[in-house]
C-alpha positions as CSV (number, residue, x, y, z in Angstrom):
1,X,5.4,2.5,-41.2
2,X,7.1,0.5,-38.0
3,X,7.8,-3.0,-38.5
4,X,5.2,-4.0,-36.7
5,X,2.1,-2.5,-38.5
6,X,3.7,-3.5,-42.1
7,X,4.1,-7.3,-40.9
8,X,0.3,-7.4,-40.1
9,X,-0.5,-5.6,-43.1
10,X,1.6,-8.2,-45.0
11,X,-0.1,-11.2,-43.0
12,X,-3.7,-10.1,-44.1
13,X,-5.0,-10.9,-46.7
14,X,-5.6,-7.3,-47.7
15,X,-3.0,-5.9,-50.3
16,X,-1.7,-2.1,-50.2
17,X,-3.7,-0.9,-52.9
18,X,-6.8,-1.7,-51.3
19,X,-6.0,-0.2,-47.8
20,X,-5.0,3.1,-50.3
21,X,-8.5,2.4,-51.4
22,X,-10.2,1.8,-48.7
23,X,-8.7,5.3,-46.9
24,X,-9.3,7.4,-49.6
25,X,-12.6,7.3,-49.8
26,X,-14.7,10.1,-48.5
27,X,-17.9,10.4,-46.3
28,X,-20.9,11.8,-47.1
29,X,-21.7,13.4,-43.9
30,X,-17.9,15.7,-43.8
31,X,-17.0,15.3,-47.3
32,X,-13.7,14.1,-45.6
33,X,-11.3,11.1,-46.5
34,X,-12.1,8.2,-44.5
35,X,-8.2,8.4,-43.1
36,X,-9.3,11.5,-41.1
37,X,-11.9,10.3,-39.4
38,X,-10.9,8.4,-35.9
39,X,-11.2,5.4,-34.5
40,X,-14.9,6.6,-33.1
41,X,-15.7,7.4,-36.5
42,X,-15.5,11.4,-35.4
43,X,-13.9,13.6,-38.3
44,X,-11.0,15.2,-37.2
45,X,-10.4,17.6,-39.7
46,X,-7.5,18.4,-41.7
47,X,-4.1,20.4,-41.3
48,X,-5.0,19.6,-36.9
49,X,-8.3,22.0,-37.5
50,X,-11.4,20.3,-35.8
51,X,-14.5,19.0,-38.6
52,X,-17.5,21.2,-38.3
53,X,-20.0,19.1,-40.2
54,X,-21.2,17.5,-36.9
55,X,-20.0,14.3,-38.7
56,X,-19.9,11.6,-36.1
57,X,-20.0,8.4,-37.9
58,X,-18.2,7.4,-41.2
59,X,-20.5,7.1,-44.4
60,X,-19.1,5.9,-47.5
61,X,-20.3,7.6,-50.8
């Protein structure tokens, strides 16, 4: 993590845990940890292999 990114993390009001939390949850679309979708909310797939679900938009289960 650069400097940077754990500065603003430590400036929120959001601890660790919950950003843990809050990536590890999976869609419902992909079946896919939020982490690997991008900022577009397209599933990116894992181990650099592209999502074939058609997900294009992040649902939380």
């Amino acid at each position: 993590m650069t400097k940077e990114t754990e500065s603003k993390i430590n400036n929120s009001d959001i601890s660790l845990s919950e950003l843990i939390f809050h990536f590890r949850e999976k869609c419902k679309i992909c079946a896919h940890h939020r982490i690997m979708h991008n900022e577009l909310g397209v599933c990116e797939g894992v181990m650099n292999k592209p999502c074939t679900s058609g997900c294009d938009g992040f649902e939380a289960e």
